[in-house]
N, C-alpha and C positions, 0 to 999 in steps of 0.2 A: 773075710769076704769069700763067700761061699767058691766064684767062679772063677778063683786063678785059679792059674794052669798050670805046673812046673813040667808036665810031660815032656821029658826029651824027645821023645819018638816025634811029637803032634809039632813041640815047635820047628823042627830041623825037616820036616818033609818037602825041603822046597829041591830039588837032585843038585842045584848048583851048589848047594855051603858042602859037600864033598868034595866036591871040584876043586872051593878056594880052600877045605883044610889040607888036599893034597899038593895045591901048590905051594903054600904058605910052608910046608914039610920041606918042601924041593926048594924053594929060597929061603930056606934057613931062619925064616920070620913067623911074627906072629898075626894073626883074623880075627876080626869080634864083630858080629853083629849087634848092631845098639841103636837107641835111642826109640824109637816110635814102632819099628815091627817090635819089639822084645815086646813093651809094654802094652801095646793090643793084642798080643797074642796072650800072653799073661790074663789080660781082661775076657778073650774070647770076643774080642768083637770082630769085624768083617778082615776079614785079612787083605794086608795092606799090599798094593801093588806096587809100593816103592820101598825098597832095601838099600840102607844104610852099614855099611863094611869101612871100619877102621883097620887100618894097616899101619906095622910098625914098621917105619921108615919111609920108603918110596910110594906112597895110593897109586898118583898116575901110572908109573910102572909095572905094578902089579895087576892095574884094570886092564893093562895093554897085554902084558904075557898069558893073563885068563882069557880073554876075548880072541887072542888068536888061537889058543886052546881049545875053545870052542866053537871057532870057524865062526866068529862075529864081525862084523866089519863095518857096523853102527856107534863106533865106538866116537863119545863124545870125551873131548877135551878141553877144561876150563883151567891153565894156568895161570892166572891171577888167583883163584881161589884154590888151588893144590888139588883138585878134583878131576875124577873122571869117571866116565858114567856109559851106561849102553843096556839093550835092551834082550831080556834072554825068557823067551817060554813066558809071554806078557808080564814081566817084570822087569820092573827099570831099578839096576842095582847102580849103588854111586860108590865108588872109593874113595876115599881122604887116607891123607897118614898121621898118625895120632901125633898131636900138636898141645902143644899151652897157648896161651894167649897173654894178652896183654893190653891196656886200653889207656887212650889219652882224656880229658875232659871234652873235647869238642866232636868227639866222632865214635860211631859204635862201630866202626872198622877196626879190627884191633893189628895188635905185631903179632904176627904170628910168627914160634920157632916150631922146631921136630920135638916132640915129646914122649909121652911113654902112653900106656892104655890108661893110667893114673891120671895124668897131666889132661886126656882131654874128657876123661869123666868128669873133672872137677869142674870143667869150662863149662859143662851141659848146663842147660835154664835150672834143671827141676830134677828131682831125686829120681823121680818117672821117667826121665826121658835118661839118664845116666845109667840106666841098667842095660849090660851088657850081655852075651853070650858067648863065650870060647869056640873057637872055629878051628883049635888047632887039636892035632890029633891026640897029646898026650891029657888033654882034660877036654874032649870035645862034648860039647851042652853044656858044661857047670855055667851057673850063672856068677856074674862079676857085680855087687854090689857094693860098694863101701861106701855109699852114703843111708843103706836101708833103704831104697826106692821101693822095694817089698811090701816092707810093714804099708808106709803112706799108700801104696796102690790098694793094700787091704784096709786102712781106714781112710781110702777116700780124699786124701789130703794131698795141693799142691803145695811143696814147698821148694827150695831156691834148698842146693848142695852146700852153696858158703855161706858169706853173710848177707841176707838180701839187699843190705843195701849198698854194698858196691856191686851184686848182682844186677841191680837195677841201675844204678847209674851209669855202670860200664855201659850196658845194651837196654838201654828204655824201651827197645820194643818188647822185651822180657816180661814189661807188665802186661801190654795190650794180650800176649802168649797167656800168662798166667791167670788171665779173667778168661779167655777164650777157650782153655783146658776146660777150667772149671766151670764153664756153659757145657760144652760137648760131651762129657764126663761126667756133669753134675756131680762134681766135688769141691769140697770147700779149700780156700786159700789158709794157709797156715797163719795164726796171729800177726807171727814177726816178720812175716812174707808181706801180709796183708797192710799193714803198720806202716811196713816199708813202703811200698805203692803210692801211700798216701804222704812220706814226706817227701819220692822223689819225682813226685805227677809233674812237674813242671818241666822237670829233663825230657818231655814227652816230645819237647818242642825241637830238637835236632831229628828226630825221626819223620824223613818225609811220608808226604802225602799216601803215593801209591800203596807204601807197608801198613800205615794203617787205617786204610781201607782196606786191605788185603783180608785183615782181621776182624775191621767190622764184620764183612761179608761171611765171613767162616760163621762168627756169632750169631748170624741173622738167617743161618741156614742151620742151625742148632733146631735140634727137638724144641727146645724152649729157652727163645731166644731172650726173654724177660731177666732169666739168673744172671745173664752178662750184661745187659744193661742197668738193673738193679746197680751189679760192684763197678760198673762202672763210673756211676751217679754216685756211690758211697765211696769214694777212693777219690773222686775230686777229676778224674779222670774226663769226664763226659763235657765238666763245663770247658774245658780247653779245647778241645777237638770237636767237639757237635756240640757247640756253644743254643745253637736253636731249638734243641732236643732238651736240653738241658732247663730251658727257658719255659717250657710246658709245666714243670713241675709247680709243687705249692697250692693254696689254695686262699682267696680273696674273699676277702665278706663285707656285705655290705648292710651293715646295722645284721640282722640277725641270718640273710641272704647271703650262701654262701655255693660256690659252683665246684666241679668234681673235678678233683686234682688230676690233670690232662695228659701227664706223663704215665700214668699210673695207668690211664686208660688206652693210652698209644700203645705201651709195651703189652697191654692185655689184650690187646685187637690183634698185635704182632702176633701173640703165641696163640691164639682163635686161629689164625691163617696157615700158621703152621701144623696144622693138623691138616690141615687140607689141601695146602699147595706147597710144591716146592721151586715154585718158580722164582728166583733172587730179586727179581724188577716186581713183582707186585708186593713182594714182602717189604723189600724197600717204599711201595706206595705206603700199604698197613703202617712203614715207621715215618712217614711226611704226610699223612692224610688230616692230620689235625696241627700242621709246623706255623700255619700264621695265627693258633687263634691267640698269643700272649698279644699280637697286633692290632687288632680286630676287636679285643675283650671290649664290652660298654655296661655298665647296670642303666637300666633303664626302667625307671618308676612303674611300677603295676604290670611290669614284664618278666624282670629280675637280670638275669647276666645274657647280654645275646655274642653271639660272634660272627656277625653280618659280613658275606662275603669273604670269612675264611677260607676256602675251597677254592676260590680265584686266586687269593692273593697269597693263598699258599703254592698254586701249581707256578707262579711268577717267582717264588723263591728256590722249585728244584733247579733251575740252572745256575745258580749261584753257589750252591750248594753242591752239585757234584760237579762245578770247576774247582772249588776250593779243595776238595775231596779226592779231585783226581780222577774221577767215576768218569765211563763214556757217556759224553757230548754228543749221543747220536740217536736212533730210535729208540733206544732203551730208555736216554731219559725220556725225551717225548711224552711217551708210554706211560711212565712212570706219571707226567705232568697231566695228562690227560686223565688217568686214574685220580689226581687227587683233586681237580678242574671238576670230576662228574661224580663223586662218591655220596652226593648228596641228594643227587635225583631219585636214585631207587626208593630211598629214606621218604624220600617226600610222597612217591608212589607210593608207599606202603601204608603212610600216615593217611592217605587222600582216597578220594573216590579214584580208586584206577578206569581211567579212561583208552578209549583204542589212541586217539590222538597224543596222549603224553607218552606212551608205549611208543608208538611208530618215532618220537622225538629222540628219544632214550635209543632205540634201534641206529638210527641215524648217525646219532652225534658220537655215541661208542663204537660202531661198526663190528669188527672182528673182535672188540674185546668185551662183548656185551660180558659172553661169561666171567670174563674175570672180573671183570667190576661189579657182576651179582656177588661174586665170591668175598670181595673184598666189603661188600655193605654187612653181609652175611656176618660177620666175627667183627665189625663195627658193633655187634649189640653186648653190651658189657653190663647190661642194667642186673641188680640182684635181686632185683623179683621178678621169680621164677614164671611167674606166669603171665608177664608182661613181655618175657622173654620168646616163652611159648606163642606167644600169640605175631609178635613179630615173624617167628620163622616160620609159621603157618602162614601169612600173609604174603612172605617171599617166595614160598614157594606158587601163591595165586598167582603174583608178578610175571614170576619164571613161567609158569603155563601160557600166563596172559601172552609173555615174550614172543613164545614158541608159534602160537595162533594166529597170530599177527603177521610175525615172519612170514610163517609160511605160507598166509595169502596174499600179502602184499610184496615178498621179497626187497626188504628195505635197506639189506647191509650194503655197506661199500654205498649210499645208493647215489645217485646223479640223475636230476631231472631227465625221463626219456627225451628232452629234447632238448639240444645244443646250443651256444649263444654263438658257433657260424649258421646253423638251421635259424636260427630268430631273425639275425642282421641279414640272409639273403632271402629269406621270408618278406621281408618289410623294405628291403631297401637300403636298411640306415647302417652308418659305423658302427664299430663299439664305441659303447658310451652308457650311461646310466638306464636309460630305457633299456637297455638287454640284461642288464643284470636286474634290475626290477621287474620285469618279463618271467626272468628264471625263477625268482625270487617268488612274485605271485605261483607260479606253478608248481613248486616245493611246496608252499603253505598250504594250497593247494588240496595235493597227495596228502601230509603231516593231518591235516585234519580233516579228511577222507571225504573233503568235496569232490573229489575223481579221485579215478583207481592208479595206483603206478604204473600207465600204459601210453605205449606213445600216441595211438591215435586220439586216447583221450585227453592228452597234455594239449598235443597240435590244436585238437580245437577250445580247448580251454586257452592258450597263446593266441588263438586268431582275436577271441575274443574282446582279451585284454590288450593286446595290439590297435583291434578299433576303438576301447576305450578311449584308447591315451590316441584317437586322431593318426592312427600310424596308419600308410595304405597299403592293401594286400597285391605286391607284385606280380602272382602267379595266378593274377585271375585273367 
């Protein structure tokens, strides 16, 4: 691979690894940088803001003797996990001291002892993240490989340092890592890596909720989130953890009537979106925008396969879906629900005679996220003829104008009847009660289908109106 790097000069430029190889002189010890700066740097991709330093023997006490060294006084201290950590020239460097490990069947916590630089190479997930860098002065820059993490990062390959499958059994989140490399990286998983995934998917189930969601999310903010759910679907992986993702997949026929495999089309809408947005709650909409229709599925004679009401009774399954998940329970889902609640309208707007009235609806009922919900219909279009294709995004973009025109005559976002249901009920006289929300209700529809303007003196007497309809008397006369 053309774009490793082994430049000493380019990897070591950061002034602190001087600092830790002349401390590291001065107690008598040894320094390595490893695991994730070595291997993006190697790659040349964006250089990472967090720094990774093995110490042989003491970590906390060595992050403590540098940090006052360096007149730091941010210094973080995690003694449950042998770590310490603090921030220098926007870099957040952690120390540990190089350990082995050790694991029981029921927990990926492991025993951890004092090891060598040996002992916690071996521990590493992946041959990639096991490469090290000397930090001491009598070999400073050589690299430390003994598992070849090299060669694999030149062809491309994740694989597991020992045998993948106590690799995986020990720490099950190892696989959810090893499919989520190989998204972000787009590289392939090693056979016996990949082999292994698939016989120990079921260990998946002591790793809580938060970790692997942690991981979905990393995958779903990939260039192309599609490669991680593919092996995640291919690994068995998918049906245990997003059992309803999972469930999209396949294809039904009915006599010779057959509908487009949904999983296939989810994950294709995903990586549409990711070219365009990197925003993590609508890519999440992109991956639940089609989650009830195995629900919903009907053939229906002289129609063929409909999915009536999937868009509802999908946005009714994001909440159950990210409690189970662990995702937040707050306007992000919402969002997210509202997204998959409305991703059907624009479609229908495109298909239909666009009218001002379904536009001002569409304005209304999306508010602040009209754009995104164009966006998300927008890579909705997965069709492979081209010029059916063509003709949809020409259409959207008529939408999107239409949007714009409309808006900004009528100023409809956020929007709330210019007038009040306390202005209605001291208008008339009456409590609340159904006649003021029906009141409101007429003067919304109103606006929506541009019998008056969104104004208040034209609401007020549109409400007097229908006030006297309904027998109501006008107080302020």
């Amino acid at each position: 691979m053309d774009n490793i790097n082994l430049n000493k000069k380019s990897f070591l430029n950061h002034s602190v690894f001087i600092e830790i190889a002349e401390l590291a002189q001065h107690e008598n010890t040894e320094a390595y940088v490893i695991g994730g700066f070595v291997r993006d740097k190697l790659l040349k991709r964006s250089d990472k803001k967090d720094i990774d330093i093995v110490v042989q023997g003491d970590g906390i006490d060595f992050a403590r003797k540098l940090s006052q060294h360096l007149g730091i006084s941010n210094l973080s201290i995690f003694k449950t996990y042998g770590t310490a950590m603090f921030n220098y020239k926007d870099t957040e460097l952690e120390f540990v001291g190089a350990r082995r490990e050790s694991y029981s069947k029921d927990s990926r916590n492991p025993v951890v002892e004092s090891g060598s630089i040996e002992d916690d190479q071996r521990r590493r997930d992946f041959t990639i993240n096991a490469l090290a860098i000397s930090l001491n002065l009598k070999n400073y820059g050589e690299l430390i490989d003994p598992f070849d993490g090299l060669t694999d990062l030149k062809n491309k390959i994740i694989k597991t340092p020992l045998d993948p499958d106590i690799t995986f059994s020990d720490d099950p989140l190892r696989m959810m890592r090893a499919i989520r490399f190989a998204t972000q990286l787009n590289f392939n998983i090693e056979e016996g890596s990949f082999e292994a995934i698939k016989t120990n998917k079921e260990r998946i189930g002591i790793i809580t909720a938060e970790r692997i969601h942690t991981e979905l999310n990393k995958i779903i903010m990939a260039d192309k989130p599609s490669i991680g759910f593919k092996l995640l679907f291919e690994t068995g992986l998918l049906e245990i953890i997003f059992p309803e993702l999972y469930q999209l997949s396949g294809v039904e026929k009915h006599g010779l009537v057959g509908h487009k495999d949904n999983f296939s089309h989810t994950i294709q809408v995903l990586d549409n979106l990711a070219k365009y947005s990197n925003d993590l709650w609508l890519r999440w909409a992109a991956l639940l925008h089609d989650i009830a229709k195995p629900r919903t599925k009907k053939f229906v004679e002289g129609i063929g396969w409909t999915f009536h009401s999937h868009n509802f009774i999908g946005a009714k399954m994001v909440p159950s879906i990210f409690l189970r998940l662990k995702l937040p329970l707050n306007e992000k889902m919402k969002f997210v629900q509202k997204m998959v609640d409305l991703h059907m309208r624009p479609i229908a707007l495109v298909e239909d005679v666009v009218t001002d009235s379904a536009i001002r609806r569409l304005i209304v009922d999306a508010g602040e996220d009209i754009d995104e919900l164009m966006t998300l219909c927008e890579a909705d279009i997965t069709s492979k003829n081209e010029k059916k294709v063509e003709q949809y995004i020409e259409n959207f973009k008529n939408v999107r104008k239409k949007i714009i025109e409309v808006e900004e005559r009528d100023s409809l976002r956020n929007f709330q009847p210019p007038v009040s249901g306390e202005e209605i009920m001291a208008f008339f006289g009456i409590p609340a009660s159904k006649a003021v929300g029906d009141i409101k209700n007429a003067i919304k529809e109103a606006i929506l289908e541009g019998i008056i303007p969104n104004e208040y003196e034209a609401a007020k007497k549109f409400m007097t109106r229908i006030g006297q309809e309904m027998g109501l008397k006008n107080l302020n006369k």
